[in-house]
N, C-alpha and C positions, 0 to 999 in steps of 0.2 A: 914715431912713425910719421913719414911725409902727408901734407892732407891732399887726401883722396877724392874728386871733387864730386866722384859719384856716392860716396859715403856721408855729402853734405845735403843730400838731397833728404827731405822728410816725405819718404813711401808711404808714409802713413794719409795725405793729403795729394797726392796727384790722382789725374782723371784720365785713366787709357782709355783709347787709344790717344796717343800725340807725338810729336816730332817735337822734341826740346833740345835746342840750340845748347851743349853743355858750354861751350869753351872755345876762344880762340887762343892759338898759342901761337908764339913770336920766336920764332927760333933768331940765333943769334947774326946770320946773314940777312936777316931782313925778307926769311921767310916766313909765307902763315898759313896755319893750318886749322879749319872748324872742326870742332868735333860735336858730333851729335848722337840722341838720346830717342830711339823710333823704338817707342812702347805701345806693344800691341796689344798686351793685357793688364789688368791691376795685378802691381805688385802683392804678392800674400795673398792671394786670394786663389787666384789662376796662375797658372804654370804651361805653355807649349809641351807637350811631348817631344821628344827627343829626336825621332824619328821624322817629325813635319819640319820644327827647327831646322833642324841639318837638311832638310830639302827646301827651305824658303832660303837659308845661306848659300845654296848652290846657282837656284832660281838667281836670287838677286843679285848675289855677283855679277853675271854676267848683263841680265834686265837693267839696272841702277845703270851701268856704265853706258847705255845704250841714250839713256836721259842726261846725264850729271859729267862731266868732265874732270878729270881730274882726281879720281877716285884715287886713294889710297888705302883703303882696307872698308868692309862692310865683316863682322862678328858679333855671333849671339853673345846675347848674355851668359852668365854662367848659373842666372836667376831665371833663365827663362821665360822672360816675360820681352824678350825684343831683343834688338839688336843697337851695338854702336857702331855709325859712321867716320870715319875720317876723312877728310878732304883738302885736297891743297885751296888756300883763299878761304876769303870772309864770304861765305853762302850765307845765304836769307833761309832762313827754314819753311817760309813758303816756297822754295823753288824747292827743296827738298821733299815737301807735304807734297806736290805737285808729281813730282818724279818715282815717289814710293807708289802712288794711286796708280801714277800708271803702269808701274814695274808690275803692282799686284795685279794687275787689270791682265796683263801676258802670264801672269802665274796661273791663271784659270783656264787661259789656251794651251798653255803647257801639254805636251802629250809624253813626257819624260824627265826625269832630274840630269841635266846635265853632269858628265865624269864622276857618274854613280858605275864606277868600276875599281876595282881591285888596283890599277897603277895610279888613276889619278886621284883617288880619294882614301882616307885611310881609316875609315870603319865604312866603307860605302853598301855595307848590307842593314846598317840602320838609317835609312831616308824612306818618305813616305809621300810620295805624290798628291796623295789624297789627303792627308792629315795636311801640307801646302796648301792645298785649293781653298780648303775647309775654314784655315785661318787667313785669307787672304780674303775673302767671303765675306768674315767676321767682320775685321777692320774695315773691309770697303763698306760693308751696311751701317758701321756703327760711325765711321767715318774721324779721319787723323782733327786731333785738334791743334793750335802751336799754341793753345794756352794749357799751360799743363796741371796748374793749381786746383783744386775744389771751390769754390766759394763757401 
């Protein structure tokens, strides 16, 4: 099996909430992409609900791109505990730590989950506006770190 470099990570030792910088990749024109690790809970421990999940991925779609340039995909986990970013260029995870704070800062103005409809979303009867707020709440009181280690 190819290595997976989110499977090189030791869950057992990181400190949610944090924004960790996973990787820059070099494609072969001399393009570059970050990719990054916005953990809102501890792994194994805690889990998002399904329903909030799917309503911060809709929220932040559209909020991230509002901050960040060059967005190429924002996806939960399949761990549920956060989402990976993608982005064109070498981003600082403080401009990201930066950009999340304030995306989530509009997830609590929220008065709706964006293309929570039957054409543009394809389970859009499981998102949770409130279960969004809830964890958007979390992380802003407990607040993003970009050191992602335990001591």
């Amino acid at each position: 099996m190819p290595r997976v470099e989110s499977f090189q990570l030791d869950h057992r030792k990181v400190a949610a909430p944090y924004v960790r910088k996973c990787c820059i990749l070099n494609g072969e024109k001399g393009d570059v992409v970050s990719k990054f690790d916005l953990r809102f809970v501890q792994p194994n421990k805690e889990a998002i609900p399904t329903a909030a999940l799917h309503a911060l991925e809709h929220l932040l779609a559209g909020f991230l791109r509002g901050y960040l340039d060059k967005i190429i995909d924002i996806s939960p986990m399949g761990c549920r505990t956060g989402f990976y970013l993608i982005i064109w260029g070498d981003v600082e995870p403080g401009t990201v730590k930066v950009a999340l704070e304030l995306s989530l800062k509009q997830v609590l103005e929220a008065e709706e989950v964006p293309a929570a409809n039957y054409i543009q979303c394809g389970n859009y009867r499981d998102l949770s506006l409130f279960g969004a707020k809830e964890y958007a709440k979390y992380v802003l009181r407990n607040g993003f770190s970009t050191k992602f280690y335990r001591k």
